[in-house]
DRENPA-3360 file (N, C-alpha, C; in nm, 2 decimals, always signed):
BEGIN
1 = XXXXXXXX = +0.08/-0.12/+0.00/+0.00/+0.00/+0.00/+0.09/+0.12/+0.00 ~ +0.05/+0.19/-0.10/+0.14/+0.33/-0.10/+0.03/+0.44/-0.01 ~ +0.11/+0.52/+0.04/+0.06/+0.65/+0.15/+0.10/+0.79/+0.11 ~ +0.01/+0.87/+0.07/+0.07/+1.00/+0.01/+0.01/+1.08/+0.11 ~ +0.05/+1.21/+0.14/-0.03/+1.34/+0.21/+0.03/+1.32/+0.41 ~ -0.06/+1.41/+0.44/-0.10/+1.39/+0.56/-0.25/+1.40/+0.62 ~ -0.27/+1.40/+0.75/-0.42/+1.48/+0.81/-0.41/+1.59/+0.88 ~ -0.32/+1.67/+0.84/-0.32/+1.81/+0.86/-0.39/+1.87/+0.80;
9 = XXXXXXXX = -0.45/+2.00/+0.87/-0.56/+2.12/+0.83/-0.51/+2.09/+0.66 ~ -0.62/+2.11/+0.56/-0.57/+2.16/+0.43/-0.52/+2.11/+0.32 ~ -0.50/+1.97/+0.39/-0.43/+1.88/+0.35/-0.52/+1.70/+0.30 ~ -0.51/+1.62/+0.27/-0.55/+1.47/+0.28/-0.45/+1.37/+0.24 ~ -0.51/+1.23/+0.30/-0.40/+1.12/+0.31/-0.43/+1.05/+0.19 ~ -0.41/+1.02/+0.11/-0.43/+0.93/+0.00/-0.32/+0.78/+0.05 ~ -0.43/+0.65/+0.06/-0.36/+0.50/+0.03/-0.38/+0.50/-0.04 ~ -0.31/+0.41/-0.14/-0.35/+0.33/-0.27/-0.29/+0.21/-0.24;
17 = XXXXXXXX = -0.39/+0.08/-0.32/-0.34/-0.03/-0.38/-0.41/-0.09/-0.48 ~ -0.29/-0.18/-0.55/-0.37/-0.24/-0.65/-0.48/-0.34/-0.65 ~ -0.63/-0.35/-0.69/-0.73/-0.39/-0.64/-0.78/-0.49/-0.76 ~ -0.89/-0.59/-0.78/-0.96/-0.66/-0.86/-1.06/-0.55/-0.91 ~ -1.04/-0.49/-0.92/-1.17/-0.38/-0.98/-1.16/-0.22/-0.87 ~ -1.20/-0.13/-0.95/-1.17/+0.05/-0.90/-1.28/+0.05/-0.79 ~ -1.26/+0.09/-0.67/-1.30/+0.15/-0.53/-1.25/+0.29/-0.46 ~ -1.31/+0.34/-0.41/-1.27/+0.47/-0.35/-1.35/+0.42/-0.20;
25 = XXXXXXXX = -1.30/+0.44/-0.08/-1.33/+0.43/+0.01/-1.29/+0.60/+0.11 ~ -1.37/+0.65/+0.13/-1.38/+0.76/+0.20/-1.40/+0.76/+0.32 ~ -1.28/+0.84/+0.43/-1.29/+0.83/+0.56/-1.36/+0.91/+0.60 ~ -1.45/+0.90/+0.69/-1.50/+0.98/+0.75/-1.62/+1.11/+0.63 ~ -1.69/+1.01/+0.55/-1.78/+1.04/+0.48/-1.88/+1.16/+0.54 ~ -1.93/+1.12/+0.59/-2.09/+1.18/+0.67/-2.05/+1.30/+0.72 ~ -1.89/+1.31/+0.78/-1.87/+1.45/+0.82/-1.84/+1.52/+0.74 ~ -1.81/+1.51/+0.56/-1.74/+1.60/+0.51/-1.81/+1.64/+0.37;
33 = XXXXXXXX = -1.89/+1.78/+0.39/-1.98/+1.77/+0.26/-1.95/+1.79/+0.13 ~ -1.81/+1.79/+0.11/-1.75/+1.73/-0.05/-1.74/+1.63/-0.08 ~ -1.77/+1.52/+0.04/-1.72/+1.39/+0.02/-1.82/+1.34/-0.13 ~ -1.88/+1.34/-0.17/-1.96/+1.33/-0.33/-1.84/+1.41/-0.42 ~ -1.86/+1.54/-0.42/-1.73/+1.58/-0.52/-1.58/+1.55/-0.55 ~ -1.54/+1.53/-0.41/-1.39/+1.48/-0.45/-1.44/+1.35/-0.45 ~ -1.53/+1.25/-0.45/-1.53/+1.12/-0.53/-1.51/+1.08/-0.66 ~ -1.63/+1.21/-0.70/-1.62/+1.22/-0.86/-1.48/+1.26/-0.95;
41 = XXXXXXXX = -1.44/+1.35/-0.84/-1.27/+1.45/-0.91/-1.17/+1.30/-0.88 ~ -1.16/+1.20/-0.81/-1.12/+1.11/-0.83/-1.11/+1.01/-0.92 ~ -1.24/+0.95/-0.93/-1.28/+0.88/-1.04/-1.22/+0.90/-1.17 ~ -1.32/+1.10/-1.16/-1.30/+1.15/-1.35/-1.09/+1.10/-1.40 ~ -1.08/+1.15/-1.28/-0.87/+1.15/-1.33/-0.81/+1.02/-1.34 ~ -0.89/+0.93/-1.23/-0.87/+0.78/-1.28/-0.91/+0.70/-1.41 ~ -1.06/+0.77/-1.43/-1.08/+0.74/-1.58/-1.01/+0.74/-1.69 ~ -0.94/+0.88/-1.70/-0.89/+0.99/-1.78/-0.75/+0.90/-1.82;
49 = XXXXXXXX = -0.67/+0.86/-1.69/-0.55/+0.80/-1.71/-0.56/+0.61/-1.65 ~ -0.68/+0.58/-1.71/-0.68/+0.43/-1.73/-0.60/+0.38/-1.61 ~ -0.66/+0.42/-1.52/-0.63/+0.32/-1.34/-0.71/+0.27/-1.31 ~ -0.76/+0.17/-1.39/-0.90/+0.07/-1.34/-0.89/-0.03/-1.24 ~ -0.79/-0.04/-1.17/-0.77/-0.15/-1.04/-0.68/-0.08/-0.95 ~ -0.80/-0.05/-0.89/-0.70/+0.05/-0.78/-0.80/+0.05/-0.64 ~ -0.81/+0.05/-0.54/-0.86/+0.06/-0.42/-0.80/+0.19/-0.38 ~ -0.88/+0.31/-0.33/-0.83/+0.46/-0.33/-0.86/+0.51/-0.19;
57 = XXXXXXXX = -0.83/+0.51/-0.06/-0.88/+0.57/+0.09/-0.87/+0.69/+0.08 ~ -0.92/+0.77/+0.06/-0.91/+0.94/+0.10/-0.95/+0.94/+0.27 ~ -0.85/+0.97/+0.35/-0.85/+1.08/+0.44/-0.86/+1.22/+0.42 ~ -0.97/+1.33/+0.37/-1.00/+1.51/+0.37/-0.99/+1.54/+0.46 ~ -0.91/+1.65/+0.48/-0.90/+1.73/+0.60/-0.86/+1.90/+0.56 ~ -0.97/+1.89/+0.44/-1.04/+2.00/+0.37/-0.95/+2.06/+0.29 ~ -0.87/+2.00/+0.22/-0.77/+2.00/+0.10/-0.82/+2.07/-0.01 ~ -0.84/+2.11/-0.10/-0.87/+2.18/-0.23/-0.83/+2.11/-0.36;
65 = XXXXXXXX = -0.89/+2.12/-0.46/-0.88/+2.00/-0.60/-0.77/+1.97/-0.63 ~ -0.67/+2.05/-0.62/-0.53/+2.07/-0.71/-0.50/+1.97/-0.58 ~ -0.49/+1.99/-0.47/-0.42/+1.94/-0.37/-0.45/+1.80/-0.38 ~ -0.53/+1.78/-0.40/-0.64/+1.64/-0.40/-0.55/+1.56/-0.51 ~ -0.51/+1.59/-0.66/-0.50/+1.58/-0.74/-0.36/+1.55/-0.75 ~ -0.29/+1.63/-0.66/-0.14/+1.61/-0.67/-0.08/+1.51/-0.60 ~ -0.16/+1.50/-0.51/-0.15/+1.35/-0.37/-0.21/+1.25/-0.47 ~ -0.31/+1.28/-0.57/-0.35/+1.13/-0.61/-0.24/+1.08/-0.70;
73 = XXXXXXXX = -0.20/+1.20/-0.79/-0.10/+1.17/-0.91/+0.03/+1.11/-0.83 ~ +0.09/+1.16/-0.77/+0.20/+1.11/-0.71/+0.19/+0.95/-0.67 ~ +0.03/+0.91/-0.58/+0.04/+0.80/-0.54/+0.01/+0.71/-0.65 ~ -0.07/+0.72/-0.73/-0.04/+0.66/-0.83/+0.09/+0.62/-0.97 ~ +0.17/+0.76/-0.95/+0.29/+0.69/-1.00/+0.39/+0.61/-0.96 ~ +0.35/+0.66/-0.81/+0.46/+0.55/-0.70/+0.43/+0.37/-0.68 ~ +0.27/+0.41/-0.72/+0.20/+0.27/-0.75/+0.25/+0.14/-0.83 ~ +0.30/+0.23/-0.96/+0.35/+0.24/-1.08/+0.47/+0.16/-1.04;
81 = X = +0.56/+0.21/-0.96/+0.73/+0.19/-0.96/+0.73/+0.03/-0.91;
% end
């Protein structure tokens, strides 16, 4: 399992591993009312760059898209290695 980010203010933790089929599991759902949008901003980028077996944890701790995006890209290249 790769680990990108932290749970600092502004920030999120992205795990990744490689999975039998694409999942996003989100911590702490019910408290966080973007948890629907950054699912989707995940997915769309996973789509986009053909990462269809991947198991995805988001830890939010109210991070912003780019931020979201750069923790995911990274963990998925390191996925990669």
């Amino acid at each position: 399992m790769i680990s990108v980010g932290t749970i600092e203010s502004n920030d999120c933790l992205i795990n990744i591993q490689k999975h039998k089929e694409f999942q996003i599991v989100f911590i702490n759902e019910k408290e966080n009312p973007y948890a629907k949008h950054i699912k989707n901003l995940i997915q769309n980028y996973c789509k986009e760059h053909k990462n269809t077996n991947v198991l995805i944890e988001i830890n939010d701790k109210g991070a912003l898209d780019f931020c979201i995006l750069a923790r995911l890209k990274t963990a998925l290249e390191r996925l990669e290695k």
